[in-house]
C-alpha positions in Angstrom: 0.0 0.0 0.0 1.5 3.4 -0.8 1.1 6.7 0.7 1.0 9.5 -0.6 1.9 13.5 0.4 2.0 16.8 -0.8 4.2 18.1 1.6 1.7 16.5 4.5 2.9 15.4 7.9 4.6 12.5 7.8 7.6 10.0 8.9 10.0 11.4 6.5 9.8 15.2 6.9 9.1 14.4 10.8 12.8 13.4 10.3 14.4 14.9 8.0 17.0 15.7 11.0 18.2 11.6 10.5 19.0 12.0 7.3 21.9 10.7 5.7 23.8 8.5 2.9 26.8 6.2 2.2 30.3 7.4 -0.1 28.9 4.9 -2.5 25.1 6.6 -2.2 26.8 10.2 -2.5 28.8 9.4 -5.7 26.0 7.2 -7.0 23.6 10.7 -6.8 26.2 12.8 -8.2 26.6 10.9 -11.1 23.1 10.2 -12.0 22.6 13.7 -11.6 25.4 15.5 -12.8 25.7 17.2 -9.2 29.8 17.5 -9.2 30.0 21.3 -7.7 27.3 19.8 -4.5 29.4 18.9 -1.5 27.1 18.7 0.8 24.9 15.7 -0.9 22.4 14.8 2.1 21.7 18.8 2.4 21.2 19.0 -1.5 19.0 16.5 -1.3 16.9 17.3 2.2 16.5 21.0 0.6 14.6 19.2 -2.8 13.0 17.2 -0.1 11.2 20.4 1.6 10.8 22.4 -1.7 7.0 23.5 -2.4 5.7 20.5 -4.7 7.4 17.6 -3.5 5.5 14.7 -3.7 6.1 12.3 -1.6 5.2 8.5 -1.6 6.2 5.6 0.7 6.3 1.7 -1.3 6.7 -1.0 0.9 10.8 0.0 2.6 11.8 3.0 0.8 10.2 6.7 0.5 10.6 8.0 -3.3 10.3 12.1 -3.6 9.8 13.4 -6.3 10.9 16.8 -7.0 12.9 19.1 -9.2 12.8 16.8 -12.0 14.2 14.0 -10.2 13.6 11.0 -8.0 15.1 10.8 -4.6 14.9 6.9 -2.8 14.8 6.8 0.8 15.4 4.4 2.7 12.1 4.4 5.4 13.8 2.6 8.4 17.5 3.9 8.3 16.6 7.0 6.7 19.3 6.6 4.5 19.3 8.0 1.0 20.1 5.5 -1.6 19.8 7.3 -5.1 18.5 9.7 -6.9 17.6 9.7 -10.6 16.5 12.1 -13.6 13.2 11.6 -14.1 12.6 11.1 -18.1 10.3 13.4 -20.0 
């Protein structure tokens, strides 16, 4: 069962504070969106988390957020992110 937010309460932006991601997870997100001049990944990403439009949707272990024209996977329990991907047009 998925749920779904438009920038509702819920688990993730309750704790967006727990956020965070692996080396492997940052340079997996840079590369699949081009993000080489971001240092700070996790903030990068927590920012296009908040932004006005978000839409956010939990599936089974992961949160998915879209926003920005991308695709940011979450994990739900650990918090951690694991990707992010262009979405296509």
């Amino acid at each position: 069962m998925a749920v779904t937010t438009t920038h509702g309460e819920n688990q993730l932006l309750v704790n967006l504070d727990k956020l965070h991601t692996t080396k492997l997870g940052v340079g997996r997100i840079q590369r699949n969106l081009s993000l080489w001049d971001v240092e700070d990944i996790v903030s990068w990403c927590i920012e296009q988390i908040k932004a006005s439009g978000s839409e956010i949707t939990r599936e089974g272990k992961n949160w998915y957020v879209l926003t920005g024209g991308c695709r940011i996977t979450v994990n739900a329990y650990s918090y951690t992110i694991i990707t992010a991907h262009r979405l296509k047009t």
